[in-house]
N, C-alpha and C positions, 0 to 999 in steps of 0.2 A: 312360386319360386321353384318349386322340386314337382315343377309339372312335366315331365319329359318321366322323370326317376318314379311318380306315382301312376302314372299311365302304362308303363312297364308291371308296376306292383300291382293294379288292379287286373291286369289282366290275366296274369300270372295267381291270382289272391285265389279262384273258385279252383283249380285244377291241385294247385298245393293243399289245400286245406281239405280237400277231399285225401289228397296224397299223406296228410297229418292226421284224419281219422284213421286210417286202416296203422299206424305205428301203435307200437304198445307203449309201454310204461310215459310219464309227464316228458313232457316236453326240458330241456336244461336251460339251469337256473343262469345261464351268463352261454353266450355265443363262442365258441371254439376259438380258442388262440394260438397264433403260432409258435412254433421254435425257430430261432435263429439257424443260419440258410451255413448249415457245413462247411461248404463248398468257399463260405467268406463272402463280403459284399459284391454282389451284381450290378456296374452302371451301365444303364444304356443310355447313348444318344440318338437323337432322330433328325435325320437330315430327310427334308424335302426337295424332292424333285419335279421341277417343271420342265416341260421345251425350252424355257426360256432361259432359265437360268439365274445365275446371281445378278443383280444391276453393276453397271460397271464400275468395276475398282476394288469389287466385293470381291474379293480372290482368298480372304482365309475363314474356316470354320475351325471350332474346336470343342476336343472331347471331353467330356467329362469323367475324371479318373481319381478324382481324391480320396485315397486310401482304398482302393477299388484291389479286388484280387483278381475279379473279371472284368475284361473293360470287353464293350461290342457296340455298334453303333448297326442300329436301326432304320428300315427305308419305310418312305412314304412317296408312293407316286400320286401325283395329280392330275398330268396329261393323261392325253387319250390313248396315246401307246404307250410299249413296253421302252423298260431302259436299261440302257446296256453299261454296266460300269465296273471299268478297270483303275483296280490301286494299285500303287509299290511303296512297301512302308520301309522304317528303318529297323525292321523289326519281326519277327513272327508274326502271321497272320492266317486267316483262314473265312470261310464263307459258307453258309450253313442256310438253308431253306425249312422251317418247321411246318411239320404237318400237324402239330399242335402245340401247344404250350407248355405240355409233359413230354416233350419228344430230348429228355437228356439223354440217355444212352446214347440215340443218334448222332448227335451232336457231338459227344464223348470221342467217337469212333472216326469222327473228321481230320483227316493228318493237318497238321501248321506247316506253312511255305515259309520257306528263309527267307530272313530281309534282304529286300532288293529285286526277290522275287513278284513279277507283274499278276494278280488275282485279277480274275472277271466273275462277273454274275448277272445275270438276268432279272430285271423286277418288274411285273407282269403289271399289264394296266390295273389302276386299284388299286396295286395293291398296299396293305398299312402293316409293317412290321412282322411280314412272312420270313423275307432275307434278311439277313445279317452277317456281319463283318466282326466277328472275333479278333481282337489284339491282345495280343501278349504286354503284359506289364510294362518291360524296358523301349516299346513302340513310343515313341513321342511326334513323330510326322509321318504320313503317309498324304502322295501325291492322289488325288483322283481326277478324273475323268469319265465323264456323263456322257453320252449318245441318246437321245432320243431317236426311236423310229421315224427314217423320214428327217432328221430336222438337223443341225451343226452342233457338234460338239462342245462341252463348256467344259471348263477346269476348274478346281477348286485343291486348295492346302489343306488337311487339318491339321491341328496342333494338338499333342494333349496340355489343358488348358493350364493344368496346376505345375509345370515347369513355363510354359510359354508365358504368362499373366502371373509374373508374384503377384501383383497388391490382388487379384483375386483368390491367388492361392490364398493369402494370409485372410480374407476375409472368410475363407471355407474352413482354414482349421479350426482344429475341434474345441469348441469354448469348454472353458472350465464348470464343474459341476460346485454345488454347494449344497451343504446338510447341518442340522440343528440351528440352535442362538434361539432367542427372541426370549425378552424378559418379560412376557407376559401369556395368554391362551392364544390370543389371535394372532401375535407374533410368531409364535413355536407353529402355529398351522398354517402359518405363511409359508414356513421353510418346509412344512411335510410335505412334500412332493413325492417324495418313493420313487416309484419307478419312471415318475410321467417327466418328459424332458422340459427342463425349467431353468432360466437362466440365473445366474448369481444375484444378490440385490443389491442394486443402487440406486441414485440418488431418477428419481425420474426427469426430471430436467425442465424444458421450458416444455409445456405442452397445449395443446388447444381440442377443447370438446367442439367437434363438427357436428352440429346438430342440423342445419338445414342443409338443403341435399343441393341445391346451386351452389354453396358457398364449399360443399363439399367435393363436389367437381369442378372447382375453380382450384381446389388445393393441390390437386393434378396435375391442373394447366401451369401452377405459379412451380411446383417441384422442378417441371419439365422445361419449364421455358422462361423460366426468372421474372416473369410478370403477371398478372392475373388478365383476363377479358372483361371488358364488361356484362352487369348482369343482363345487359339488352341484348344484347352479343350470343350470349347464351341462352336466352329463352328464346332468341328469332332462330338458334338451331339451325345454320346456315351449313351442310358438312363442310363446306370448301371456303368457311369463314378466314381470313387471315391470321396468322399466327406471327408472331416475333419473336424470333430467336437469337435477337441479339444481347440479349442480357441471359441468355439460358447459360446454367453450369455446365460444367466438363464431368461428365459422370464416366465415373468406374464400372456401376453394378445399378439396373434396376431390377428389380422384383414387381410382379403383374401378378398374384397366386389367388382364383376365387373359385367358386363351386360354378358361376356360369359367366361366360365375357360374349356380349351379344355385337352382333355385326346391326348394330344401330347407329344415335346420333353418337352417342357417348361413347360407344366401343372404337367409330372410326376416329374420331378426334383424338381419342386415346394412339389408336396407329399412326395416326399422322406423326404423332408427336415421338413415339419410339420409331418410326421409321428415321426424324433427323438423328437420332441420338445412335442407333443401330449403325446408320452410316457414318459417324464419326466414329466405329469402335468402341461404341459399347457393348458389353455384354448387357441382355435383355432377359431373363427368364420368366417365361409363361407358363404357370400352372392352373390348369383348371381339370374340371372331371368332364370324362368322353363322353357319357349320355348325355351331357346337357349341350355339346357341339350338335346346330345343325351344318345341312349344308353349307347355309351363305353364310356360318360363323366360321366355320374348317375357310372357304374361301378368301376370306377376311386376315386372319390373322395365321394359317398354315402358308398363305400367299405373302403376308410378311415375312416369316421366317426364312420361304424360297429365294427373299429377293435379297435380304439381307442374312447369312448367312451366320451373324453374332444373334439373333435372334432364335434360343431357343425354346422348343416349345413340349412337356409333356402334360397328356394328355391321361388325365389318373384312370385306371380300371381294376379294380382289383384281381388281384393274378391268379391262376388258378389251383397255384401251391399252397395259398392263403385262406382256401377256401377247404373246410375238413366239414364232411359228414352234411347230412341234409340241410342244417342250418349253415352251416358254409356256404355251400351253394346259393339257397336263397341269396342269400347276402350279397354274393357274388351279381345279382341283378339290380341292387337298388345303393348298395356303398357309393358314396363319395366323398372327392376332396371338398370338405365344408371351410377349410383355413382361408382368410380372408385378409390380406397386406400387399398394401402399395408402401413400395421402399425404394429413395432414391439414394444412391454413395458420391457424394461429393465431393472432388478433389481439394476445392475450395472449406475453408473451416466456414460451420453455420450456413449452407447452403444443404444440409442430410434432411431426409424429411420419412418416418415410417409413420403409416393410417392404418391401423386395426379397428375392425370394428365390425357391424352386422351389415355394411352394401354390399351389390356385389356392381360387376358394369355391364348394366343394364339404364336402360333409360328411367322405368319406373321406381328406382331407388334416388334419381337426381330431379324428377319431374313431375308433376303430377297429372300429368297427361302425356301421349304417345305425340313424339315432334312430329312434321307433315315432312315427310322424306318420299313421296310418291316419284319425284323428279328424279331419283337414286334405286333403281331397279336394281343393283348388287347391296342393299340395305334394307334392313327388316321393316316395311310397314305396317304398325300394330293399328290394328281394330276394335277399341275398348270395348267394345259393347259385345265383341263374339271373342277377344282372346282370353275375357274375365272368367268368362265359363272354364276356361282349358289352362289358365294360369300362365299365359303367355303373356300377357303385360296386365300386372300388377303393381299399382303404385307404393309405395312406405311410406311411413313416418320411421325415420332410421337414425343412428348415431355412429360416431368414431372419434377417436381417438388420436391426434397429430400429434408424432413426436421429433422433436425441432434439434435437440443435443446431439453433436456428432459422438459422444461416445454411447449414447442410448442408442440410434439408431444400428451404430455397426452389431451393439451387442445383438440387437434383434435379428438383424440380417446375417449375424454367423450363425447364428440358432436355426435363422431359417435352412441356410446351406448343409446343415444335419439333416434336416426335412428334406431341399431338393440331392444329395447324394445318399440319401435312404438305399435300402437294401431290392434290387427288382423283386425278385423272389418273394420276399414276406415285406417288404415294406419297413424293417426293422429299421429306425432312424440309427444314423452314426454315435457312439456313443460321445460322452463326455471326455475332457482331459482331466480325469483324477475327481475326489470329490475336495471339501473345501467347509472349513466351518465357518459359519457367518450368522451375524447378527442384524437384523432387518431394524431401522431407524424410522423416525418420521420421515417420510419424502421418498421411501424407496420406491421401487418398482422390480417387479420381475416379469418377464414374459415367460409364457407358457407354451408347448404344442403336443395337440393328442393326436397318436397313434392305436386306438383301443383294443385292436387285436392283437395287436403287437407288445404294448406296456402293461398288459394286463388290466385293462380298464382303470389304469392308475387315476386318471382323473376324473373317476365318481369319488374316490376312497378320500383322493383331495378335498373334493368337495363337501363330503361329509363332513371332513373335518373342523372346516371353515365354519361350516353350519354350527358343530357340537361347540364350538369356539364363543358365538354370539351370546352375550349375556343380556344383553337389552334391548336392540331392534336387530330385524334384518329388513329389508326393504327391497323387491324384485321386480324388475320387467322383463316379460322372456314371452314370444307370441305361442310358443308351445308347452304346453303344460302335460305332462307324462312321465312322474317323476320314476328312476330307477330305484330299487329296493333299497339298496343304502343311502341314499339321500331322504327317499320317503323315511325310513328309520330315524335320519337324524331331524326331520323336522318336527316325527314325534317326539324325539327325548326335547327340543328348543321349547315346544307345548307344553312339555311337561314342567320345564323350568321357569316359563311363565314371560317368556321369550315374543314381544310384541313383531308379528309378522304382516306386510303388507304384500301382495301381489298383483299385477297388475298384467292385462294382456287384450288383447281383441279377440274376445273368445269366439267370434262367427269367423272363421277362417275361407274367407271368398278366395280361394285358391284348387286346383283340383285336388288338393289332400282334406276337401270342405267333409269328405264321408265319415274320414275316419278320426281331423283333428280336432273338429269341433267338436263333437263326443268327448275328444278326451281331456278337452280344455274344461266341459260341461262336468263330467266325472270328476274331473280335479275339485270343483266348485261342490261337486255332493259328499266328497271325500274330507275337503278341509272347511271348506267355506263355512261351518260351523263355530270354528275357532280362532280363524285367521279373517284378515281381512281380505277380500278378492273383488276387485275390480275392473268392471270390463267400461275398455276405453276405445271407442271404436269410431275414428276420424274419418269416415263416410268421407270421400272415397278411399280414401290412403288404410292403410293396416298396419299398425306398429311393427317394426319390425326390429324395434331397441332389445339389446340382451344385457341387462347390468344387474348387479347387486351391490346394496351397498349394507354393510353390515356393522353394529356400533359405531355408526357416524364418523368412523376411520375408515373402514380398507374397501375396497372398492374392486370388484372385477369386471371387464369389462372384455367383448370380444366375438365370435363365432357362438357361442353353447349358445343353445339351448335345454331349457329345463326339460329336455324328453327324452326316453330311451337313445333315439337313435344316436345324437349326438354324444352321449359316454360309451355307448356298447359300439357303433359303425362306425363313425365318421370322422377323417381324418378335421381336428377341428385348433385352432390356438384365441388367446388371450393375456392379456395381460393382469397383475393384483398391484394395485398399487394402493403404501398407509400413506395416506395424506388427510388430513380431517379438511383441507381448504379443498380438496377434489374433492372431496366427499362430501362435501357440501352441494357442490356444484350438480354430480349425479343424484344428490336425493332432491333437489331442486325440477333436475327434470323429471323423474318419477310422481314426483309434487304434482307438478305441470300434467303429466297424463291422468294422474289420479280425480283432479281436479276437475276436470272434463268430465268421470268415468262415472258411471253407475254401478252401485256396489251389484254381488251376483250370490245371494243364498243358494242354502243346498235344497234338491228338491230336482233338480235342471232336469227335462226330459232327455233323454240318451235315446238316437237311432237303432233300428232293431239291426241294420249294419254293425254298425259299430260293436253295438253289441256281442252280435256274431263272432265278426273276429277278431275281438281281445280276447275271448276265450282262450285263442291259439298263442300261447306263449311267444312263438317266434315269428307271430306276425303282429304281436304287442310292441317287442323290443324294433319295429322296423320304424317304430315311429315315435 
């Protein structure tokens, strides 16, 4: 899965760790966090440019400015020449080329043109967010036009979006925060959230466990287009299979947000289906993280964005303000967006649909073999037998989460519009409106999302809690086992109170992290495997890739985490808690199910003289 982000890490692993011998004193106990950005929130937009331009009719784009101090919109070229483009806003503006990512002063020192006034700028073949267009707050339209070298001019509007679109302004502002209530342990550590942004709690609504990964990209197809395909339909993986759009919703807002979206069978079906949606004016937002883009993935869906211009897309890298001191940096090479939700906003009541859980859109989370796409030369053809080696297609066993209520889904999807107008700079999510006392019932739900540099690793401290909460089972599926100090603490006081634990995982991790995670899945097993129960479940060919806990046969979390460093200390990750003892049945059910399969794993497990190696290194422990 994190073969691109560990390919990176290894190669980087022998030059650092020599660079971490010659430092003196231990390595720090928690990775560098940042402070909120002075200056106030930074949004960028990114508009791509082809030759070609918008498809026809496509004539508006727009900015993203909600509660923004800075607003600037960012270029991306795709042609093979340079592009020439001039705007006139209603409004101050300006245009700014950086020669690096710290280049504020520069920037500082650039005069704003009065509105009405015509800006040009140049954006060099390649290039990905060198240029930028600086707007002043009161800018709400600015006209552009595009030149390609060589080729005819295209036009395009932008809007800023949070006066242009109420119903998406109102789905962007700031959700309410909530603190204390609960008339019991596990209740009161439902609401302790602290710092880590967490929705109010309600009632969780109608919901569906996606457990098989066909029926789980068919929930896509049915969001998107008001009917499902058949399962023949979809295992014969046809890209250019017909679709029917004539029962599809009138959507507002979707949301696309994963750690990798591959230009496969399942990535382009997915385009297809936001390309109809995109061209009736939807807004589209795509969030995924930049190392895991290849080429024909950038082509794929950077070429949707071009054509349809309500299709936005960023592309997460951790920026370089966010990055403090040696272990910032590192960090600065392997961070990603790990947050994982398909959410559609339905005009229509009982047509919303949000899916959290641990897929991402990939073929090997829906399939369990790579479809024959040889006849699609602009689509990834995987090679089981040589991409198994390099972690290029890898099958699951995986789970999620459907949430059906339109007042569940919007609360998720305003939560998430904290996440997408987060802070450029440090990534600081938008805060809450106010906080709020609440008391959590049977049936609630809350959604969660981590930011861990930014919140202060709030959601280990949560998760501790949850753990010190359990008074009689806890029961877990998570494929990586690496726990962070404060959770390993809380699962010794759970020990100590005599707190029946099960664990379950695929502890040989056939992935290119095989060096470093199976060791530490192996070391979990020499660590606890004494006292708890540990189980390894390993679905030859598939590898679990379910993340849940369920804990006193009530509250259930489900989502992105996993049990390892990098997911509390790196990665930007979300999930959902919800007390439901009928859901909770339902996830110890599956847990059941892989356990059942599983061979228990005593301590004793040989450890790599790798691994070994570098978990020495503190902060090449916490990378994983």
């Amino acid at each position: 899965m994190l073969a691109r982000v560990t390919g990176l890490l290894f190669c980087a692993l022998s030059a650092l760790s020599a660079c971490a011998a010659l430092r003196s004193g231990p390595a720090p106990e928690q990775v560098p966090l940042v402070a909120p950005n002075p200056a106030g929130r930074h949004a960028v937009t990114t508009l791509i440019l082809t030759d070609e331009g918008p498809a026809e009719g496509q004539t508006r784009a727009y900015v993203g400015a909600q509660g923004a101090d800075r607003i600037s919109l960012g270029f991306v070229a795709r042609g093979r020449g340079a592009y020439t483009v001039e705007a006139q806003c209603d409004g101050p503006a300006r245009v700014w080329r950086a020669a690096s990512e710290r280049d504020e002063a520069r920037r500082l020192a650039l005069a704003w043109v009065p509105a009405g006034t015509a800006l040009r700028l140049r954006v060099e073949p390649g290039e990905r967010h060198r240029s930028r267009m600086d707007l002043s707050p009161e800018v709400t339209r600015c006209d552009l036009t595009v030149t390609p070298g060589g080729r005819p001019a295209w036009s395009l509007t932008l809007l800023r979006e949070d006066t242009a679109l109420p119903r998406i302004a109102a789905l962007d502002a700031p959700m309410p925060g909530c603190e204390g209530g609960g008339t019991d342990a596990l209740t009161r550590a439902m609401m302790a959230t602290g710092a880590l942004s967490a929705s109010c709690p309600m009632p969780a609504g109608e919901t569906t466990l996606l457990v098989d990964g066909t029926d789980a990209l068919n929930a896509r197809v049915e969001a998107l287009t008001g009917r499902r395909l058949s399962r023949a339909a979809l295992e014969q993986a046809d890209p250019d299979l017909p679709l029917d759009f004539s029962d599809a919703p009138q959507l507002d807002l979707i949301y696309v947000n994963y750690l990798n979206m591959n230009a496969d069978f399942a990535g382009y079906l997915l385009t297809r289906m936001l390309a109809w949606h995109a061209e009736r004016g939807t807004i589209v937002r795509l969030l995924v993280s930049e190392i895991m883009l290849t080429d024909t993935d950038r082509a794929l869906f950077e070429g949707l964005a071009a054509r349809y211009p309500t299709v936005q897309i960023q592309a997460y890298q951790m920026p370089a303000r966010s990055a403090h001191g040696f272990e910032g940096q590192f960090a600065r090479l392997h961070r990603v967006t790990h947050v994982k939700l398909f959410a559609t906003v339905a005009r229509t009541p009982g047509r919303s649909v949000a899916i959290i859980g641990g897929r991402n859109i990939h073929e090997g989370y829906f399939f369990p073999e790579p479809r024959d796409l040889d006849d699609f030369d602009f689509l990834h053809q995987y090679d089981p037998d040589e991409m198994r080696v390099t972690g290029g297609f890898t099958a699951y066993e995986d789970a999620e989460l459907a949430f059906h209520g339109d007042a569940q889904v919007r609360r998720i999807v305003q939560q998430t519009g904290a996440l997408w107008h987060r802070d450029h700079e440090t990534q600081v999510m938008a805060p809450p409106a106010g906080l709020h006392p609440a008391n959590p019932t049977e049936g609630a739900m809350r959604s969660f999302i981590s930011v861990p540099y930014a919140d202060g690793a709030a959601l280990e401290l949560w998760f501790a809690r949850l753990i010190d909460a359990a008074q009689q089972r806890i029961r877990i599926a998570s494929p990586y086992l690496n726990l962070p100090p404060l959770i390993e603490a809380a699962m010794e006081r759970a020990r100590a109170r005599g707190v029946s634990v099960d664990v379950v995982a695929t502890v040989r991790v056939r992935e290119a992290t095989d060096f470093m995670v199976t060791g530490l899945n192996r070391r979990f097993a020499n660590r606890h495997g004494g006292w708890l129960h540990f189980y390894d479940y390993d679905p030859l060919p598939l590898l679990m890739h379910t993340k849940a806990i369920v804990i006193d046969d009530r509250l259930v979390v489900m989502g992105s985490v996993n049990l390892n460093q990098r997911s509390f200390l790196h990665d930007l990750e979300n999930g959902v808690v919800i007390l439901d003892r009928g859901f909770a049945r339902q996830v110890d059910r599956l847990i059941q199910h892989y356990i059942d399969r599983a061979e228990p794993v005593p301590p004793g497990q040989p450890l790599a003289a790798t691994m070994r190696f570098f978990s020495r290194m503190g902060f090449i422990e916490r990378s994983f």
